[in-house]
N, CA, C and O atoms as a DFTB+ gen file, in Angstrom:
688 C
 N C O
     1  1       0.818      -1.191       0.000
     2  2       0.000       0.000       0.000
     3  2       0.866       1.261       0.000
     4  3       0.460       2.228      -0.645
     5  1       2.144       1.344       0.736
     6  2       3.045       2.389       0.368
     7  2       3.581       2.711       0.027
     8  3       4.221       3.740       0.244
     9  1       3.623       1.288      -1.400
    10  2       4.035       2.047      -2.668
    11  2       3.684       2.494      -3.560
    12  3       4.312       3.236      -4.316
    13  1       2.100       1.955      -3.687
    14  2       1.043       3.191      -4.263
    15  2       0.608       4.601      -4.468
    16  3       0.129       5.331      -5.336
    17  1       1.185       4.623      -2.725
    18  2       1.088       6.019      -2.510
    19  2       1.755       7.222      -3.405
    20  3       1.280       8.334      -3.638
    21  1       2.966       6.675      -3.821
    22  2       4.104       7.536      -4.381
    23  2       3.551       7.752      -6.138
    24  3       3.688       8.766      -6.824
    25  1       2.757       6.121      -6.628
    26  2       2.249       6.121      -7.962
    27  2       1.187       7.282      -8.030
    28  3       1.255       8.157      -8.892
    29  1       0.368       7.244      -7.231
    30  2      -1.104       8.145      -7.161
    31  2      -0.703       9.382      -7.062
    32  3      -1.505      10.112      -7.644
    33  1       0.263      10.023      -6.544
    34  2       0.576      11.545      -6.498
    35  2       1.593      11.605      -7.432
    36  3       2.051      12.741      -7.564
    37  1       2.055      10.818      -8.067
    38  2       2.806      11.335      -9.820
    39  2       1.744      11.546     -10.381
    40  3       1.691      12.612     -10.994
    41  1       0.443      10.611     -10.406
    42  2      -0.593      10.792     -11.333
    43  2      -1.197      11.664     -11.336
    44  3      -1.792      12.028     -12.350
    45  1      -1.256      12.355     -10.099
    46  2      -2.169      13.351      -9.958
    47  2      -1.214      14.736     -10.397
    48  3      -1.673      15.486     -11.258
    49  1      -0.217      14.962      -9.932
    50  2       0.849      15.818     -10.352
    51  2       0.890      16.174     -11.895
    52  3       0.970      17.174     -12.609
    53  1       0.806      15.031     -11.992
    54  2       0.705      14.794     -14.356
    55  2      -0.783      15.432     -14.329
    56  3      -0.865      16.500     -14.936
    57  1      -1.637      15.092     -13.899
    58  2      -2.778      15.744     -14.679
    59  2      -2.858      16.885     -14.477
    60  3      -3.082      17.603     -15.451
    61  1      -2.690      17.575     -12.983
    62  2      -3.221      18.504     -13.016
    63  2      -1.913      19.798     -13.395
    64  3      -2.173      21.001     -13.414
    65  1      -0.757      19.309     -13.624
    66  2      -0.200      20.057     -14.324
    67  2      -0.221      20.240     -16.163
    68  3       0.007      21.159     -16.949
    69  1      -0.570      19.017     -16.248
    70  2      -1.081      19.002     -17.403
    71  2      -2.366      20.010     -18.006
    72  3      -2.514      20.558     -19.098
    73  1      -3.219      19.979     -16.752
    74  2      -4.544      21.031     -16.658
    75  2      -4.018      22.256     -16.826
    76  3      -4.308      22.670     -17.949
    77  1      -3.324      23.079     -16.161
    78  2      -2.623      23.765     -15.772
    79  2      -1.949      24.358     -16.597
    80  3      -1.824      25.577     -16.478
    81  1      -1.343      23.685     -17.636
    82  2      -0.737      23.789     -18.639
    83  2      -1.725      24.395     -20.362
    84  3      -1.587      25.249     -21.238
    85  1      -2.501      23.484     -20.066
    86  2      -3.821      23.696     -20.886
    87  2      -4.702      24.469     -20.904
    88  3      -5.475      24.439     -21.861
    89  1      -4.839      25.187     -20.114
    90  2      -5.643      26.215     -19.291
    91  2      -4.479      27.809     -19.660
    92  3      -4.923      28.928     -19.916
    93  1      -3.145      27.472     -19.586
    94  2      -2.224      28.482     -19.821
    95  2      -2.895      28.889     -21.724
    96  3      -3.657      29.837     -21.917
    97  1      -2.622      28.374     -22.368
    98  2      -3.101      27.777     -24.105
    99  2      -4.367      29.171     -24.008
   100  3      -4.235      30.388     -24.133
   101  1      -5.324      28.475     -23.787
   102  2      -6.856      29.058     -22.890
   103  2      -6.307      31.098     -22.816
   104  3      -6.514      32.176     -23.373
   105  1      -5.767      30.648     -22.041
   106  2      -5.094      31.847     -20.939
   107  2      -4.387      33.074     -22.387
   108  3      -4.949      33.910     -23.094
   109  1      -3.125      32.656     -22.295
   110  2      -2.334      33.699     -23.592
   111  2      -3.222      33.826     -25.071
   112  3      -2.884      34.696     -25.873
   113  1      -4.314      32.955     -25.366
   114  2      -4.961      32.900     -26.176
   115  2      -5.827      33.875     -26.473
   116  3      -5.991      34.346     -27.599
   117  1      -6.462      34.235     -25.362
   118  2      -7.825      35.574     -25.245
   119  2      -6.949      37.119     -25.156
   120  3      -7.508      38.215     -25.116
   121  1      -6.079      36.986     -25.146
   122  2      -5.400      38.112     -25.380
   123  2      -4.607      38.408     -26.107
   124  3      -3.550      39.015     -25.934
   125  1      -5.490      37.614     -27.801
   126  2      -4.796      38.113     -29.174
   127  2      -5.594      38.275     -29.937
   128  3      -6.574      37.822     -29.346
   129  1      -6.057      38.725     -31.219
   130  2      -6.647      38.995     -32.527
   131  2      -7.758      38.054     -32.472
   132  3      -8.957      38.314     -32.383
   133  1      -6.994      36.558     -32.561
   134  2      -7.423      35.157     -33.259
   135  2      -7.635      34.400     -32.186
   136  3      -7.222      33.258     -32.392
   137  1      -8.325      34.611     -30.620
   138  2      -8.112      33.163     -29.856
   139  2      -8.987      31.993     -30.113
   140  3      -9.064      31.202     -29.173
   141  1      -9.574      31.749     -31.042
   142  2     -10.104      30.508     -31.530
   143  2      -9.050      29.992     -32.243
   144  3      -8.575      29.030     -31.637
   145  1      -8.461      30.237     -33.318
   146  2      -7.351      30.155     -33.980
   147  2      -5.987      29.977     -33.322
   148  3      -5.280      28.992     -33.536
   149  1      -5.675      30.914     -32.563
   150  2      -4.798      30.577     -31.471
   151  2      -4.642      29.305     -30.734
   152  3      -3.665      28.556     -30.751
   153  1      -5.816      29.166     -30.047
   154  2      -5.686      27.535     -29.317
   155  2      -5.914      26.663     -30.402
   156  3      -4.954      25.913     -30.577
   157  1      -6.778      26.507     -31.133
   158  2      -6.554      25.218     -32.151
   159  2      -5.046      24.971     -32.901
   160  3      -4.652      23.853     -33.233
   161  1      -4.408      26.015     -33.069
   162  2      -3.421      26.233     -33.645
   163  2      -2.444      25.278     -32.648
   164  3      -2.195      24.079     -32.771
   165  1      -2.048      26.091     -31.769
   166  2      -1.081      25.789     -30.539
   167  2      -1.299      24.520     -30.033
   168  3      -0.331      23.828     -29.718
   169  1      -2.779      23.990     -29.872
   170  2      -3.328      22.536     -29.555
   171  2      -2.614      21.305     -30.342
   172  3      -2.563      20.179     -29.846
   173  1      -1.975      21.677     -31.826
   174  2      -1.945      20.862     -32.543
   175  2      -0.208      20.822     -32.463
   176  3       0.379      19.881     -32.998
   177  1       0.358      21.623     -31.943
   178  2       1.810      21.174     -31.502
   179  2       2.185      20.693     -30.730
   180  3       2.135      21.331     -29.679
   181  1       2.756      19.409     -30.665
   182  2       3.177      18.536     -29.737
   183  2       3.810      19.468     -28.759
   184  3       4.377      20.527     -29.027
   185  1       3.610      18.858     -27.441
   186  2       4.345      18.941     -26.085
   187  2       3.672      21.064     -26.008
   188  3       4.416      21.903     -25.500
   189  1       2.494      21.403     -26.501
   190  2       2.257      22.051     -26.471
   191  2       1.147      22.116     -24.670
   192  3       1.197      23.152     -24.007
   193  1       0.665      21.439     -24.395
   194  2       0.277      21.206     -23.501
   195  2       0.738      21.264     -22.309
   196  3       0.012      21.459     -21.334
   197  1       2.133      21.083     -22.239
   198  2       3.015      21.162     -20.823
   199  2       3.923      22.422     -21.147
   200  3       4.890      22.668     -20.427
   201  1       3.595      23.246     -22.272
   202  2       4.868      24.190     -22.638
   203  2       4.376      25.899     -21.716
   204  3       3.288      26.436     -21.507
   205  1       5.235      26.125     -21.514
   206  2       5.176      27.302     -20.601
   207  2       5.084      28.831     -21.714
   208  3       5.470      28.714     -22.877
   209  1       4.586      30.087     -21.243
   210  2       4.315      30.998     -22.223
   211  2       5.170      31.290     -23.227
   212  3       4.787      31.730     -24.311
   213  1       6.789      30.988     -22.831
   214  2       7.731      31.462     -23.476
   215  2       7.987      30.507     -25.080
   216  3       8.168      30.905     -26.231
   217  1       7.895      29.082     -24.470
   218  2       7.567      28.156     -25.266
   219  2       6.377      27.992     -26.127
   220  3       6.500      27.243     -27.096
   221  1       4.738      28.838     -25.831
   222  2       3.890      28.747     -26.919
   223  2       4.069      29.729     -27.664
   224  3       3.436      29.714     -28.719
   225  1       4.850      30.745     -27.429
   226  2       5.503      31.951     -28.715
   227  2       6.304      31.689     -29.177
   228  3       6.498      32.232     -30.265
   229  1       7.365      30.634     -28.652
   230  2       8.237      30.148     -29.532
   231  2       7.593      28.945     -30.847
   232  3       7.865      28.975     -32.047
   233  1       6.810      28.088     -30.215
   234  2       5.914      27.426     -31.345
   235  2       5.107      27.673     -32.174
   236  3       4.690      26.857     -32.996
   237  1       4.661      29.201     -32.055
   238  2       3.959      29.699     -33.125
   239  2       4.835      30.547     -33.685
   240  3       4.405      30.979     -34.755
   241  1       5.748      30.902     -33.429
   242  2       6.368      31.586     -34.208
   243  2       7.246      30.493     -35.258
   244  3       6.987      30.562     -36.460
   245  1       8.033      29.731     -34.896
   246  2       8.713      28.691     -35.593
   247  2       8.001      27.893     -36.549
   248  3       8.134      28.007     -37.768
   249  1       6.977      26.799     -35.763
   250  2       6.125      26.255     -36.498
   251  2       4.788      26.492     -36.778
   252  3       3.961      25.593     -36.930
   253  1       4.503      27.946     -36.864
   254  2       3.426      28.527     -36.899
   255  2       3.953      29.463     -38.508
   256  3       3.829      29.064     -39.665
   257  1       4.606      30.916     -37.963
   258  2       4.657      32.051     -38.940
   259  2       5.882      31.190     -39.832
   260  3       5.736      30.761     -40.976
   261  1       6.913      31.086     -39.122
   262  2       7.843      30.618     -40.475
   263  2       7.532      29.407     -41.557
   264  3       7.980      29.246     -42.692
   265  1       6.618      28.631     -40.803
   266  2       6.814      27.251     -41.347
   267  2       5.429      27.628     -42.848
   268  3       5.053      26.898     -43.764
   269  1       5.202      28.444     -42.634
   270  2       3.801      28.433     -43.330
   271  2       4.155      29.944     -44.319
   272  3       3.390      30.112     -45.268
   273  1       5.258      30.995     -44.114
   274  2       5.670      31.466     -45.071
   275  2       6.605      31.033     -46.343
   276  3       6.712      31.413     -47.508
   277  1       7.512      29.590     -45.143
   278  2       8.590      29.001     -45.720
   279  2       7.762      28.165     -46.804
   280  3       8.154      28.088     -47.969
   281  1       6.705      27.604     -46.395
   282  2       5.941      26.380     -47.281
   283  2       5.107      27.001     -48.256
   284  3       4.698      26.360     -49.225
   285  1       4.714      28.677     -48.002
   286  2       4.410      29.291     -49.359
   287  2       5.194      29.834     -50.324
   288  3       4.828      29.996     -51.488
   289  1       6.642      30.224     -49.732
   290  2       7.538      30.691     -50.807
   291  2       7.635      29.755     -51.777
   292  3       7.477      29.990     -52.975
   293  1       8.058      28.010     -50.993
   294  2       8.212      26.954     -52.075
   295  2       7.268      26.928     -53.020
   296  3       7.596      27.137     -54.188
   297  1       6.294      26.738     -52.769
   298  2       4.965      27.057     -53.971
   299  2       5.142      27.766     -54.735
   300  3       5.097      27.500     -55.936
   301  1       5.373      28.775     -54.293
   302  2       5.874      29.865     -55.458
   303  2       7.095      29.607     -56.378
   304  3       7.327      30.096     -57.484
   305  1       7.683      28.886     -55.791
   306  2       8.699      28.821     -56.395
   307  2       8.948      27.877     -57.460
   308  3       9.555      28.081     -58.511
   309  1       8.331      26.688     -57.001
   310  2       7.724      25.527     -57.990
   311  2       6.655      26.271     -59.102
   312  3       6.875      25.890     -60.251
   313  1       6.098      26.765     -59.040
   314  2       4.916      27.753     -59.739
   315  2       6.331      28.187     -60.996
   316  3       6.427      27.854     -62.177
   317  1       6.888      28.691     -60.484
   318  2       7.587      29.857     -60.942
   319  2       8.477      28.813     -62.290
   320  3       8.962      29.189     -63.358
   321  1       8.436      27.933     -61.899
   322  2       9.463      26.895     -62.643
   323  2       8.536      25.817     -64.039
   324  3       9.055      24.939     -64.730
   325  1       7.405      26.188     -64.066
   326  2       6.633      25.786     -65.470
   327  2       7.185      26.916     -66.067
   328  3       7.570      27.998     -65.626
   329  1       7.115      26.223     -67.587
   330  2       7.620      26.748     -68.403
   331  2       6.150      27.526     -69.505
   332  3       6.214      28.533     -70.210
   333  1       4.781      26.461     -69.239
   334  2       3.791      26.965     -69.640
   335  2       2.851      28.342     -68.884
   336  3       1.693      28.693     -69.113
   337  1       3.856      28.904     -67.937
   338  2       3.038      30.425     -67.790
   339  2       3.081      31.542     -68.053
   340  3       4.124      32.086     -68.417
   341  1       1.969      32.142     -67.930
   342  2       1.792      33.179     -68.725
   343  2       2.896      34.396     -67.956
   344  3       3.332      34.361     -66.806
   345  1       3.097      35.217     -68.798
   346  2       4.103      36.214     -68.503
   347  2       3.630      37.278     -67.469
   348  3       4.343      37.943     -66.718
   349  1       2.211      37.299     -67.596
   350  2       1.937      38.326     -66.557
   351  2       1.643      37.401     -65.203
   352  3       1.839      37.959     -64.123
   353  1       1.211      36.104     -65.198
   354  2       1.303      35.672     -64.069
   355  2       2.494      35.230     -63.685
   356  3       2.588      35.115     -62.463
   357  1       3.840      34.817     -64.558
   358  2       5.593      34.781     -63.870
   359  2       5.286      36.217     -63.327
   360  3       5.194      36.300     -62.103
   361  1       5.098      37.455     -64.120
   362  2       5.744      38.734     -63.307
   363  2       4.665      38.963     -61.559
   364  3       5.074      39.512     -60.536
   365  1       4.120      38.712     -61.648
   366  2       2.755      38.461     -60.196
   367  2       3.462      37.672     -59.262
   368  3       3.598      38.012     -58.087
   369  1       4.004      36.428     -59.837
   370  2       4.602      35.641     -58.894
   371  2       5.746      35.644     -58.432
   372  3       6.185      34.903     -57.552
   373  1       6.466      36.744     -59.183
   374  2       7.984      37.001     -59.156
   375  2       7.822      38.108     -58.020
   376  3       8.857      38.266     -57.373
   377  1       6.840      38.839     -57.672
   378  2       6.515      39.835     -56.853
   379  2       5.929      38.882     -55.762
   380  3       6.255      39.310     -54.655
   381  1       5.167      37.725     -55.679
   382  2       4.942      37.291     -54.403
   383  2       6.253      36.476     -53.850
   384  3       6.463      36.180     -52.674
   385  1       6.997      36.217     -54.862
   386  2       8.160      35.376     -54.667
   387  2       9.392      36.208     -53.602
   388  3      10.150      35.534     -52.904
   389  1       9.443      37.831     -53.616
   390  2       9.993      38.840     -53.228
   391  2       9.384      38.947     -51.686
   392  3      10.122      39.120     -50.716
   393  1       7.561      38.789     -51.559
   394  2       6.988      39.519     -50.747
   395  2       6.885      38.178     -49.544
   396  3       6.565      38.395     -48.375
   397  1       7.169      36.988     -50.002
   398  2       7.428      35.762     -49.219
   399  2       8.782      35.442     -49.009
   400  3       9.046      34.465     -48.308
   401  1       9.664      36.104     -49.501
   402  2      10.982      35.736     -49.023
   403  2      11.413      37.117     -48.507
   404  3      12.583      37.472     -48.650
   405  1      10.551      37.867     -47.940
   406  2      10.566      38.898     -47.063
   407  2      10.080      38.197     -45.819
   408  3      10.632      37.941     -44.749
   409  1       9.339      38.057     -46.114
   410  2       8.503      37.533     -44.867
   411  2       9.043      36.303     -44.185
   412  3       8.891      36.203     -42.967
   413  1       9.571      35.494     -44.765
   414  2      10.989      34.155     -44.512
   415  2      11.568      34.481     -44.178
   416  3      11.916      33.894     -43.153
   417  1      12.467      35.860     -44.580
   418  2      13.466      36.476     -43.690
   419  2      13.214      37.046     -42.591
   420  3      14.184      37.195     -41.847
   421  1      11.739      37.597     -42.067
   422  2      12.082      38.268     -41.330
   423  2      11.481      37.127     -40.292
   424  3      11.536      37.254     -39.069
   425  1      11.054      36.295     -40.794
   426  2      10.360      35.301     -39.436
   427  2      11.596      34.786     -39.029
   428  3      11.753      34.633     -37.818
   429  1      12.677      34.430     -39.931
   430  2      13.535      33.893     -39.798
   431  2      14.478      34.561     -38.623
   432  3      15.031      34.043     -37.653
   433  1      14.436      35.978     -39.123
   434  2      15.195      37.047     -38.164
   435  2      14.533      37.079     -36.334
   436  3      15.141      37.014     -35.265
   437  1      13.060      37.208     -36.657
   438  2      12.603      37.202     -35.194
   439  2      12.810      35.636     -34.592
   440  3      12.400      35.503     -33.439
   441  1      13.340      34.542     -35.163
   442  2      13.183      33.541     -34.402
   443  2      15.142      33.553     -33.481
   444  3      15.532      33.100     -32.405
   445  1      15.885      34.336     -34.658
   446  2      17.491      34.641     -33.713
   447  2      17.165      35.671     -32.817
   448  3      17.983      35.662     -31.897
   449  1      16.071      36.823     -32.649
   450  2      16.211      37.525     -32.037
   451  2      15.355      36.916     -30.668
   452  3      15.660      37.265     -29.528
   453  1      14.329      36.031     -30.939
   454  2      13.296      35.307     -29.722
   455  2      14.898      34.511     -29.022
   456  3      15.459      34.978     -28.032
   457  1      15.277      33.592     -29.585
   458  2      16.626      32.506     -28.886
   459  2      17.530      33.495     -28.373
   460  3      18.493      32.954     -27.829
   461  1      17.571      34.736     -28.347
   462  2      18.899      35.948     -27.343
   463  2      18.408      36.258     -26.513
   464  3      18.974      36.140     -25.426
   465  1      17.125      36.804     -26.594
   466  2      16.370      36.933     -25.330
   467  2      15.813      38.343     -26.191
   468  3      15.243      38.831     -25.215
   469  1      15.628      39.071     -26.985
   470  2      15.691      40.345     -27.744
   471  2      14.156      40.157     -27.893
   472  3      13.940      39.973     -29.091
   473  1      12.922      40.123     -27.138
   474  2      11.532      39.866     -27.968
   475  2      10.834      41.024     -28.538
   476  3      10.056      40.987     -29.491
   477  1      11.228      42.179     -27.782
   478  2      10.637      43.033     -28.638
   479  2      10.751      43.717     -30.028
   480  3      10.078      44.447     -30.756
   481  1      12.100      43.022     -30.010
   482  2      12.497      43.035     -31.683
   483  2      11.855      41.865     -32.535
   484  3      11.437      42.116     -33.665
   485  1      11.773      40.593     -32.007
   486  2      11.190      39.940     -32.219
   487  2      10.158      40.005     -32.756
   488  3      10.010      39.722     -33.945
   489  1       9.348      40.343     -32.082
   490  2       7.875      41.243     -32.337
   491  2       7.952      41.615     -33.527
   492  3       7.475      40.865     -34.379
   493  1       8.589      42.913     -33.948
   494  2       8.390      44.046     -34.616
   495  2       9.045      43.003     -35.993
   496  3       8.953      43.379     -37.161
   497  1       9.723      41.616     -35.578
   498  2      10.554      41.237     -36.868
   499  2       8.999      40.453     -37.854
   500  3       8.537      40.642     -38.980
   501  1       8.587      39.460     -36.566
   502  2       7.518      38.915     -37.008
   503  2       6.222      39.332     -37.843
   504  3       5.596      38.710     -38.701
   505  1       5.996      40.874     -37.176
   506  2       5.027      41.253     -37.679
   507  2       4.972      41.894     -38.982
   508  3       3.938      41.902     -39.649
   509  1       6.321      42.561     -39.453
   510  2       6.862      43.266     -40.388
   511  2       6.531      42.019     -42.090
   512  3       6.428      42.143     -43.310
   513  1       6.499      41.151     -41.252
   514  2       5.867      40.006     -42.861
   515  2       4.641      39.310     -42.894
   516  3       4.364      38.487     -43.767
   517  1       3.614      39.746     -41.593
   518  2       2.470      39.333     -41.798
   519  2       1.400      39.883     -42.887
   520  3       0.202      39.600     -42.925
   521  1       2.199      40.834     -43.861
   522  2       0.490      41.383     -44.718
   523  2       1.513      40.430     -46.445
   524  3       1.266      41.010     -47.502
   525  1       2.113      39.649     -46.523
   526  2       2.688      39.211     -47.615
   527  2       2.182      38.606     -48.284
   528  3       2.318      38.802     -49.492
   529  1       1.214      37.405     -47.707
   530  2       0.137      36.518     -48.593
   531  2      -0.933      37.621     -48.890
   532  3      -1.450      37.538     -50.005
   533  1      -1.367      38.679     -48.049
   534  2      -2.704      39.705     -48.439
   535  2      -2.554      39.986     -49.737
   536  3      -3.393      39.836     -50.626
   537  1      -1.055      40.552     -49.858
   538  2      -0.686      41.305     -50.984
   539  2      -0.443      40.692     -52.239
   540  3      -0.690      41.066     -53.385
   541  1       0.248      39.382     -51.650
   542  2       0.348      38.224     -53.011
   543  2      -1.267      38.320     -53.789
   544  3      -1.684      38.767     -54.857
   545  1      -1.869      37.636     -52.602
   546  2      -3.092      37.361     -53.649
   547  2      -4.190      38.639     -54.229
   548  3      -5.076      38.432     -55.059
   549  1      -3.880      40.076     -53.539
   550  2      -4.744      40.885     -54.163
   551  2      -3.904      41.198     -55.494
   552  3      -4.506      41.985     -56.224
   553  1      -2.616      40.761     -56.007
   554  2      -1.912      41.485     -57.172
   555  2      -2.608      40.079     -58.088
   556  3      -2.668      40.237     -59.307
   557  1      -2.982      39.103     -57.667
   558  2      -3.310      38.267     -58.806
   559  2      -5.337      38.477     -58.884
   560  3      -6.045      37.689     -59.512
   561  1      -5.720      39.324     -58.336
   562  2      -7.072      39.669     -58.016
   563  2      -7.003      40.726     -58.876
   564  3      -7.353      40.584     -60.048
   565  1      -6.546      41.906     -58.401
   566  2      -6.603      42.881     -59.382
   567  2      -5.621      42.619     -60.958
   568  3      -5.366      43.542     -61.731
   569  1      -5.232      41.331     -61.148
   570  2      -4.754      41.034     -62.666
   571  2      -5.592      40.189     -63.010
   572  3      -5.225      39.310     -63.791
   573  1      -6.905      40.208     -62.547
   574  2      -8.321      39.126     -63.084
   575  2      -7.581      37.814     -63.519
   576  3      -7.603      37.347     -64.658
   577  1      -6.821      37.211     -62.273
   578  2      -6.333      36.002     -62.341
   579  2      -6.575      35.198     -61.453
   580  3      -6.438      35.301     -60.234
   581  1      -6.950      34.361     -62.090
   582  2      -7.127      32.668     -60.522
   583  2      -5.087      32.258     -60.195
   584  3      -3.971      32.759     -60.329
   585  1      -5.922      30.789     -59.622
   586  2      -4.540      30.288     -59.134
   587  2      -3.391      31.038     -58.623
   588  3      -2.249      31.042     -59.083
   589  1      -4.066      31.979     -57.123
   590  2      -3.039      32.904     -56.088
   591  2      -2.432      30.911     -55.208
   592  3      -3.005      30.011     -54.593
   593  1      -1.052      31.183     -55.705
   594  2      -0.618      30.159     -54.652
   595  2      -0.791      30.501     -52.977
   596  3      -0.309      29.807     -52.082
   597  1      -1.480      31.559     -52.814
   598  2      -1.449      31.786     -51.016
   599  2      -2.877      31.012     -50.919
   600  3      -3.925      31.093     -51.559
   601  1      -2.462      30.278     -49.896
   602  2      -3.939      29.949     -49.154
   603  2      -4.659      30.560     -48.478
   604  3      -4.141      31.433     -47.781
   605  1      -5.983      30.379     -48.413
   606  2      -6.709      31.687     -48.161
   607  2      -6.301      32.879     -47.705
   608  3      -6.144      33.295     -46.557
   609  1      -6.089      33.576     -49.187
   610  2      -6.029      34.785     -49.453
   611  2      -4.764      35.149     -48.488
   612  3      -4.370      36.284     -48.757
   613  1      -4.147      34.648     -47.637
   614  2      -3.216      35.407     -46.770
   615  2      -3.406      35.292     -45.384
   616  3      -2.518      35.370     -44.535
   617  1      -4.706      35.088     -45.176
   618  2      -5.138      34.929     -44.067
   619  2      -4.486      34.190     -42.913
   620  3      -4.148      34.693     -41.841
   621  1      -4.365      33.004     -43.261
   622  2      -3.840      31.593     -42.284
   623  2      -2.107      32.719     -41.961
   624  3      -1.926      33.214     -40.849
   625  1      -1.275      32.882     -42.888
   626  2      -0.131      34.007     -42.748
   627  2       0.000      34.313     -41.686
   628  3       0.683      33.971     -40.721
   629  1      -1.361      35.622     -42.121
   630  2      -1.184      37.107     -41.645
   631  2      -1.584      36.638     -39.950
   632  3      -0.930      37.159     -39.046
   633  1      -2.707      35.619     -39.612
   634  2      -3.202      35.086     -38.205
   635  2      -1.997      34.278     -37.603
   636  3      -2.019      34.182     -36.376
   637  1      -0.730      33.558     -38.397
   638  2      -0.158      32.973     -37.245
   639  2       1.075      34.525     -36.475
   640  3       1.342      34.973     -35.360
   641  1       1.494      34.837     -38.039
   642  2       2.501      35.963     -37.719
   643  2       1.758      36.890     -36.749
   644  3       2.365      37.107     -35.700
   645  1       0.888      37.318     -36.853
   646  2      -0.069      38.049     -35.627
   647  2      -0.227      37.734     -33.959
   648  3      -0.110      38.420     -32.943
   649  1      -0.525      36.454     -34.219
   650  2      -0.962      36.148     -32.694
   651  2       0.842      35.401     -32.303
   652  3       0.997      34.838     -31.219
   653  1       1.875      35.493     -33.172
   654  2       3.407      35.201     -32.774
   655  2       3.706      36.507     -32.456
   656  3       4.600      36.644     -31.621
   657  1       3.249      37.396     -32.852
   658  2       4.009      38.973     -32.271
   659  2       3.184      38.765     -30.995
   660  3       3.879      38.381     -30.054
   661  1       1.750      38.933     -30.691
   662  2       0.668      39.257     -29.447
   663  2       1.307      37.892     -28.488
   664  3       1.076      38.223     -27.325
   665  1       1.794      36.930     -28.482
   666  2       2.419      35.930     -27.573
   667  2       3.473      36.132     -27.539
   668  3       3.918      35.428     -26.634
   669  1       4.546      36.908     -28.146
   670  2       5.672      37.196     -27.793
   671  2       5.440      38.318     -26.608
   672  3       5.439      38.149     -25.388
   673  1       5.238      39.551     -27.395
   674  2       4.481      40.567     -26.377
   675  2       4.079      40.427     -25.358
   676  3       4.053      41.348     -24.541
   677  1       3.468      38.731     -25.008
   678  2       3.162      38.979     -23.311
   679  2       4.325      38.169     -22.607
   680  3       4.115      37.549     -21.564
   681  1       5.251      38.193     -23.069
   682  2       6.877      37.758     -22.337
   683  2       7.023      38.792     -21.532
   684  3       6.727      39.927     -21.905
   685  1       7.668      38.437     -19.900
   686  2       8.243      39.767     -19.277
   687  2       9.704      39.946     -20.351
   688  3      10.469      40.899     -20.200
């Protein structure tokens, strides 16, 4: 019986820090743009559940804003490499190709400046490339063209880079 004792209060320790943890998600969430988006988002990264505030701005920023500018530049870039397109949609895409490898760089930049300890640069790095998919796809809108390689419209982008600046921001 008294070695049970020691099993039952790990267990309980695990959950309710686990709660605790989950409830944090909850917590930094309502105090951004997107908190529906926010927690589903953050929900879906592993070890996101036990990760502390510093750690859910680091996961949306990494595998949130970069991973999803980085995975639209490639598109573009594959796009860019048929040989059957039209010239005004290469020159459209050659401009989102610019306005996503802005935005790569600079997510890229706020993720060396988040690892120094620098967040409020951070911030200002992250946010500086959240309007890049907007802009991609209104230049293929106003050229009465389909097939914008951004997924919706910019949106998914402009919401992770957003709520990665508003979770950095609540770092002391």
């Amino acid at each position: 019986m008294t070695r049970l004792v020691p099993v039952v209060l790990v267990l309980f320790a695990a959950l309710f820090s686990g709660q605790a943890a989950g409830d944090l998600i909850s917590t930094v969430c309502k105090n951004t743009d997107y908190p529906g988006f926010c927690e589903s988002t953050l929900r879906k990264f592993t070890g996101s559940p036990y990760a502390d505030k510093k750690r859910l701005a680091q996961m949306m920023l990494m595998s949130g804003a970069l991973d999803e500018a980085t995975s639209t530049l490639n598109v573009i870039i594959k796009l860019l490499e048929d040989p059957n397109i039209g010239q005004l949609k290469k020159e459209i895409l050659g401009s989102c190709r610019l306005g996503f490898g802005l935005a790569v760089n600079s997510d890229a930049n706020a993720v060396k400046d988040f690892d120094s300890g620098s967040y409020a640069e951070a911030a200002r790095e992250v946010g500086s490339g959240a309007d890049a998919g907007s802009a991609c796809d209104a230049l293929f809108k106003n050229a009465g063209l389909d097939g914008s390689p951004v997924p919706d419209g910019g949106l998914r982008h402009r919401q992770l880079a957003v709520v990665a600046q508003q979770l950095i921001k609540q770092l002391p």
